[in-house]
C-alpha positions as CSV (number, residue, x, y, z in Angstrom):
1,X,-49.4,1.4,49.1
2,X,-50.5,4.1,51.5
3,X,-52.3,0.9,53.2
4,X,-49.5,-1.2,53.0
5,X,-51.7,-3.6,51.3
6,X,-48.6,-3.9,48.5
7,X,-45.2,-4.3,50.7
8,X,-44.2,-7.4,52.4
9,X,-41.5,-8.9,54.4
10,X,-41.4,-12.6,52.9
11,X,-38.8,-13.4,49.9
12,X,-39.2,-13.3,46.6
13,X,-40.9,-16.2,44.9
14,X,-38.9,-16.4,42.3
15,X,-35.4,-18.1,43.4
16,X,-33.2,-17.9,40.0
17,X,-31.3,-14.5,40.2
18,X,-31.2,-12.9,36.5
19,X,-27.6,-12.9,36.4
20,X,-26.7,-16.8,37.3
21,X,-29.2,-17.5,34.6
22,X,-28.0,-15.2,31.9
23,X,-24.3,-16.3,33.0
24,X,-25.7,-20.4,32.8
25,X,-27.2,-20.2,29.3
26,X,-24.8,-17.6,27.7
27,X,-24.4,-19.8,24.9
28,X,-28.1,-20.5,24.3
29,X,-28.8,-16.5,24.3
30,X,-27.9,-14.1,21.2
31,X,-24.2,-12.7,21.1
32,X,-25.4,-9.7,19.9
33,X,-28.6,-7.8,20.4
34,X,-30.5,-5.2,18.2
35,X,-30.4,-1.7,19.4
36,X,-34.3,-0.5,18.9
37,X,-33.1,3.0,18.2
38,X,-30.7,2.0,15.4
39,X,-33.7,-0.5,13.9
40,X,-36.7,1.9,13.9
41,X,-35.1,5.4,13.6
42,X,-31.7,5.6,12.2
43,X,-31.1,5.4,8.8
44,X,-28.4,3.5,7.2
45,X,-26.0,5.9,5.1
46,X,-27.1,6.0,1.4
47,X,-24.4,4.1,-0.1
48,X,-24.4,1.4,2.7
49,X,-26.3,-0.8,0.9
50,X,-23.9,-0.7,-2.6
51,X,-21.5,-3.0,-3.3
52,X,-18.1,-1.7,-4.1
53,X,-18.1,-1.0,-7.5
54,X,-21.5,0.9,-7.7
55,X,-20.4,3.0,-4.7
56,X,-17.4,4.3,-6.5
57,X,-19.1,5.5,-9.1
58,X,-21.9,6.6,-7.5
59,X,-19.2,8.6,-5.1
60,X,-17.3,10.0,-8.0
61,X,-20.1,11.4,-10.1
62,X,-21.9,13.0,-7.0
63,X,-18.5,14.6,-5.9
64,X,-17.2,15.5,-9.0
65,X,-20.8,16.7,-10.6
66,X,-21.0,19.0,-7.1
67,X,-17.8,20.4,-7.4
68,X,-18.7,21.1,-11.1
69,X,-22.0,22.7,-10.0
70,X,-20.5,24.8,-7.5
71,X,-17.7,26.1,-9.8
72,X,-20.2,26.6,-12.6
73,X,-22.1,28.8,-10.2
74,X,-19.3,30.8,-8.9
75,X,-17.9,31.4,-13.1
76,X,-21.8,32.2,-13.9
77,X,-22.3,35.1,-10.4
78,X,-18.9,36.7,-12.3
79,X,-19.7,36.2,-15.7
80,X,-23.1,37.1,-16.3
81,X,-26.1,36.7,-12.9
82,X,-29.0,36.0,-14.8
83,X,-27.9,33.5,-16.8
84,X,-26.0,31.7,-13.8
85,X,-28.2,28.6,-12.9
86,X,-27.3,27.5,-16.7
87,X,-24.0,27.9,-15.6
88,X,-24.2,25.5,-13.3
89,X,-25.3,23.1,-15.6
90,X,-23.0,23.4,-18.3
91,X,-20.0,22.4,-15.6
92,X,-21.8,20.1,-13.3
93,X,-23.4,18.0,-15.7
94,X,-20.0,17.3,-18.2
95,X,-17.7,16.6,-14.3
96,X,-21.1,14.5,-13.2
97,X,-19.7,12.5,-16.4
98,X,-15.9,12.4,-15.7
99,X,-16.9,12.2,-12.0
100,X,-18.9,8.8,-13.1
101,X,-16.4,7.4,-15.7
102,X,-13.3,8.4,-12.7
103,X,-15.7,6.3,-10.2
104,X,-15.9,3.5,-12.9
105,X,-12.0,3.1,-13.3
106,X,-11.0,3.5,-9.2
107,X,-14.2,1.0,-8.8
108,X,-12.9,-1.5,-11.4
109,X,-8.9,-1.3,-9.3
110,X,-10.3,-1.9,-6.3
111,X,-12.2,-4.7,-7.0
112,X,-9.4,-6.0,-9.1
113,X,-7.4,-5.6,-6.4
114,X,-9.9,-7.5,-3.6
115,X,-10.4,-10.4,-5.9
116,X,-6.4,-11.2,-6.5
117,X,-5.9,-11.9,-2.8
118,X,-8.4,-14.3,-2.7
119,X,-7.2,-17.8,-3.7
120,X,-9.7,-19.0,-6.5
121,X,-12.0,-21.9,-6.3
122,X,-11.5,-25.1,-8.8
């Protein structure tokens, strides 16, 4: 470049302009590209890839069995330290349960509920 060996004053050589052909075969092209980001290093959240009634329970026993845990901890610091992890335990795992069978019952009303709009096939 220092030797201008690189620069020139002629035109291009190619005479399509991006843009007119992108605008010409819109149609042909994808409506919608990937973002490489969001393919290679973003990860879908966890219960993305459950259906509705899964997810529902899943949801309900991981909330309710955390909320148990976390109450079972706080009971067991008061109670008696040492034997608090146990604590923890004894309430997380029995709301884990109602958490799960709560999950079951909102999961079984909403999908009741999506399938009665839709007209049914013969």
């Amino acid at each position: 470049m220092a030797d201008e060996l690189v620069d020139s004053d002629a035109s291009g050589t190619d005479p399509i302009v991006l843009c007119g052909w992108i605008a010409e075969h819109r149609s042909e092209l994808c409506g919608r590209h990937a973002n490489e980001l969001d393919r290679h290093f973003r990860m879908r959240p966890p219960f993305a890839q459950l259906t509705l009634f899964p997810r529902a329970v899943a949801i309900g026993a991981l909330s309710a069995g955390a909320a148990g845990g976390i109450v079972g901890l706080v009971i067991g610091l008061f109670t008696y330290p040492p034997t608090a992890p146990f604590a923890v335990f004894e309430l997380g795992f029995p709301a884990t349960i109602v958490g799960a069978v709560c999950g079951l019952v909102i999961g079984s009303i909403l999908v009741a509920i999506r399938r009665s709009g839709r007209p049914r096939r013969p």
